[in-house]
C-alpha positions as CSV (number, residue, x, y, z in Angstrom):
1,X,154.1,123.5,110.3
2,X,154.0,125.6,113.8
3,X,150.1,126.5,113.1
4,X,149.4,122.5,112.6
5,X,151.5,121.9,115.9
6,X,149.3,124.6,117.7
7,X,146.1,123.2,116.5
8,X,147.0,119.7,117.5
9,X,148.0,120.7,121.0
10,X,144.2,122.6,121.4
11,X,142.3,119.5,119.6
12,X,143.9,117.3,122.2
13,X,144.1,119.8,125.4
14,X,140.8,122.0,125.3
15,X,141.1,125.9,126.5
16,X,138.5,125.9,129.4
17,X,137.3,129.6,129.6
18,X,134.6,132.1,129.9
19,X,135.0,135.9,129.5
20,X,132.6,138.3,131.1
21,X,132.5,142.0,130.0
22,X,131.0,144.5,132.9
23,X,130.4,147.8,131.9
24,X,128.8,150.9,133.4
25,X,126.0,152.8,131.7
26,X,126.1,156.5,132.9
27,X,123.1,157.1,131.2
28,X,121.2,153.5,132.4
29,X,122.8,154.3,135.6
30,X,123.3,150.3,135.0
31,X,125.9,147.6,135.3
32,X,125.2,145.6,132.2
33,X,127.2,142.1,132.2
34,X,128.0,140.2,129.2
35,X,129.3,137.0,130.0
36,X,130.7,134.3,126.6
37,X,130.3,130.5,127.6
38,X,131.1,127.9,125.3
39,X,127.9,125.4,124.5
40,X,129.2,122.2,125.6
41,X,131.1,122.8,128.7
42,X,128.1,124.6,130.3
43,X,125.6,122.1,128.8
44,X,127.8,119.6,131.0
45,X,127.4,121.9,133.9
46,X,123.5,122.5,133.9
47,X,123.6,118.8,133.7
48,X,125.7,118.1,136.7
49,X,123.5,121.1,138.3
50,X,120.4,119.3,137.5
51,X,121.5,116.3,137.9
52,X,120.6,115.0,134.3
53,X,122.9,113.3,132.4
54,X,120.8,112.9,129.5
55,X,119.8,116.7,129.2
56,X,120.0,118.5,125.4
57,X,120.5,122.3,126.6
58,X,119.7,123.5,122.9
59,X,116.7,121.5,122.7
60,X,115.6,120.7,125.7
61,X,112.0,118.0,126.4
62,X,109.6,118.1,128.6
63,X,108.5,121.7,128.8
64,X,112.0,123.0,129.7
65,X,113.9,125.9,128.0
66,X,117.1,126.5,127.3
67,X,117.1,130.3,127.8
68,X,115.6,128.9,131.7
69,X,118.1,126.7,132.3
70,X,121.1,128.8,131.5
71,X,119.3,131.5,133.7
72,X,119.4,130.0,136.7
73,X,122.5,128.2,136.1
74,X,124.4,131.7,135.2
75,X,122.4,133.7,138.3
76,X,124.0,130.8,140.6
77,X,127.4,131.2,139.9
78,X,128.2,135.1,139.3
79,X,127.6,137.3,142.0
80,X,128.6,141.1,142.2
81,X,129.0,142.7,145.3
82,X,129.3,146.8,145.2
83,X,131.0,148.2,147.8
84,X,130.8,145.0,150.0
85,X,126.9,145.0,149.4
86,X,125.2,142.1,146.8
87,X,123.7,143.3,144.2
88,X,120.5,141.8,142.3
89,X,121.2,140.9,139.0
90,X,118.3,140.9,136.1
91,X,118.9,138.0,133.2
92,X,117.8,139.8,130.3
93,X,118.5,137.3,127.7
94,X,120.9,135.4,126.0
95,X,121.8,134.2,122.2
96,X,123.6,131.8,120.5
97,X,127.0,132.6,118.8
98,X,128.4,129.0,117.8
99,X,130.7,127.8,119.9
100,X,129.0,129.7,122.7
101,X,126.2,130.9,124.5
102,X,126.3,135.1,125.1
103,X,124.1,136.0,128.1
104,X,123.2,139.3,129.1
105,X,122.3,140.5,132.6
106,X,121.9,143.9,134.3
107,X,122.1,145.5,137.6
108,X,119.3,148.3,137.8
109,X,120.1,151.8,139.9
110,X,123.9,152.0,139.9
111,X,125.5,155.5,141.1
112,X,128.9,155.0,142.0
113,X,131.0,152.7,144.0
114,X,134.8,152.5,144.6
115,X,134.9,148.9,145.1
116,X,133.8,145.9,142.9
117,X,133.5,142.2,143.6
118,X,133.0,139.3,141.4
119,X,132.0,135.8,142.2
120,X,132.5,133.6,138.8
121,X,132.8,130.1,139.3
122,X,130.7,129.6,135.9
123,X,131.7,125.8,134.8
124,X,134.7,125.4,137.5
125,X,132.7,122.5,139.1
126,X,133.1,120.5,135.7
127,X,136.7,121.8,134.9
128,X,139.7,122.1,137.3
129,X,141.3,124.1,134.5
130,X,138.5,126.3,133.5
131,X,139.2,130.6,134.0
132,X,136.9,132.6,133.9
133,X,138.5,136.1,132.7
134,X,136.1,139.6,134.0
135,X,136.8,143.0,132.4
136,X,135.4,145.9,134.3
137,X,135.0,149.4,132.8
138,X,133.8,151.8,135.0
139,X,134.4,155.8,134.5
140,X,138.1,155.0,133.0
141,X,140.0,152.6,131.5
142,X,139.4,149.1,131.7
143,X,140.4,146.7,134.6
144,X,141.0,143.0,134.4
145,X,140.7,140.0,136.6
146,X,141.2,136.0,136.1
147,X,139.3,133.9,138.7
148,X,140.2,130.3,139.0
149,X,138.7,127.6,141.1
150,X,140.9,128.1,143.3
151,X,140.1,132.1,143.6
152,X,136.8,131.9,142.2
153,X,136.3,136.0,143.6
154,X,138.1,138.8,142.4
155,X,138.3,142.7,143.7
156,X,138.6,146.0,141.5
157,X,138.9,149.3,143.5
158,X,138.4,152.6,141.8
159,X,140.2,155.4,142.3
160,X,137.8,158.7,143.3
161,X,137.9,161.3,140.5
């Protein structure tokens, strides 16, 4: 009876989240960023973004791509800054994992830094509610943030080993 209460309360109040993995690649010397979006809230947000109500992000007309659309949506709205300096980020791809989009971006020539910054305001102009939750593992274990809209940027310092 409890798991058919649950269900109803998510049926009728939808999570609004996105979860973003950053992890460091000694050997890359790379940041490589994973980043979970469900389908329909960020098809509502590339709409809103291109201002197109009509727009199919899965099958897009008229010579656009999905995989080009979620590129520069995603580029937009997640910024990393090392060590107070912005970083350029590489969209490598993305695939489709029903309910969600997984996309998958890198940031070349990484050494070391002590401080991280992220910038994730993925779908918040769409949602009020929407979190977007950003694991960090860097040289240890792994560190944690929730940005909101209304603290869309989050910090992660590393201790020096």
């Amino acid at each position: 009876m409890i798991s058919i209460i649950y269900a109803l309360f998510f049926l009728l109040h939808p999570i609004h989240i996105s979860v973003s993995e950053i992890n460091y690649s000694e050997k890359d010397k790379a940041l490589q960023i994973t980043s979970r979006i469900f389908i329909d809230d960020l098809e509502l947000s590339v709409r809103a973004q291109r201002n197109e109500p009509e727009l199919d992000l899965i099958e897009p007309k008229n010579g656009l791509t999905t995989e080009k659309m979620v590129s520069d949506y995603v580029l937009k709205h997640i910024a990393v800054k090392l060590d107070g300096k912005i970083q350029k980020m590489n969209f490598l791809g993305m695939e489709r994992e029903d309910p969600a989009l997984i996309c998958y971006i890198e940031i070349e020539n990484v050494k070391k830094f002590k401080t991280i910054e992220v910038r994730n305001d993925i779908i918040m102009e769409i949602h009020d509610d929407q979190s977007s939750i950003v694991h960090v593992t860097y040289k240890g274990p792994v560190k944690s943030m929730r940005l909101t809209r209304n603290n869309a940027v989050g910090t992660i310092t590393f201790a020096e080993k």
